[in-house]
C-alpha positions, 0 to 999 in steps of 0.5 A: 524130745527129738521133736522138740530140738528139730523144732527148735532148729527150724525156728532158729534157721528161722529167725536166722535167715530172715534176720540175714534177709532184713540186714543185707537189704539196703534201706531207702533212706541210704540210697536218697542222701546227696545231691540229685539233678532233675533231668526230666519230666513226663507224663507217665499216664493221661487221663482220657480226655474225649474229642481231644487230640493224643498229646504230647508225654513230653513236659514242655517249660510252659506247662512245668512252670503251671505244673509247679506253681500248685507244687512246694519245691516250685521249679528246684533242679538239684534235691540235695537230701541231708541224712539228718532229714532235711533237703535243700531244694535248689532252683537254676538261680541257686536260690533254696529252700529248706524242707524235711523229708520222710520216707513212709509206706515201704520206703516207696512214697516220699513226704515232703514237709514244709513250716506254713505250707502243705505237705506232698508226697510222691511216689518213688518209682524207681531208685538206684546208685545214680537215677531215680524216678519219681511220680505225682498226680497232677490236675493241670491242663492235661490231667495225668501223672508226671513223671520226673527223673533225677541223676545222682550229681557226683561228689554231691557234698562238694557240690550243695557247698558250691550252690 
């Protein structure tokens, strides 16, 4: 009888922690809603090319506009993802485009949908409060992975308005 109840009590601390664990942790989704401005890209990694010299990890326009064209957000500056699943990819211009947006794996790749046209996935490296970095694979020029970093825009609703 003894057994049974300590048993029971160690099943439901259990159940009771690991419950506790799965609801304090924030979900993906949360942290991605609002406004997000890409500040940069990079290469993240090179594939070893022989008898080339070391280049640059710095993304210059040039090689951002080739990198793009292949790309569905093509040149967008401001990713502003809505809550219902929808992101409005804005460009220098204001000029948008409409998407849906997914989280899969473990809320680490980011899916990108569009009508008629392929869909993509980039990997989140990083996400915080205000910065969040993203990588894909490209086969462009110098193949590698890019590297791009986005900052949180402040009052982010006021500002997808604006645009």
């Amino acid at each position: 009888m003894k057994v049974a109840i300590i048993y029971t009590l160690i099943l439901s601390s259990l159940v009771g922690v690991i419950s506790l664990m799965i609801n304090s942790g924030g979900h993906p989704h949360n942290h991605l809603i609002g406004a997000w401005k890409e500040t940069s890209w990079q290469y993240e990694k090179l594939d070893d090319l022989e008898g080339e010299d070391e280049m640059t990890m710095e993304i210059d326009h040039q090689m951002k506009s080739e990198i793009s064209k292949s790309l569905v957000f093509h040149e967008a500056e401001v990713w502003h993802f809505a809550p219902d699943g929808e992101i409005g990819l804005f460009d220098q211009y204001g000029k948008s485009k409409r998407l849906d947006w997914r989280l899969k794996g473990r809320g680490n790749i980011l899916k990108l949908l569009a009508d008629g046209e392929r869909t993509e996935y980039y990997n989140i490296k990083s996400l915080s409060a205000d910065k969040m970095e993203i990588h894909f694979t490209t086969d462009i020029g110098a193949r590698g992975v890019v590297k791009m970093v986005f900052e949180k825009v402040p009052s982010t609703i006021s500002y997808a308005k604006k645009i």
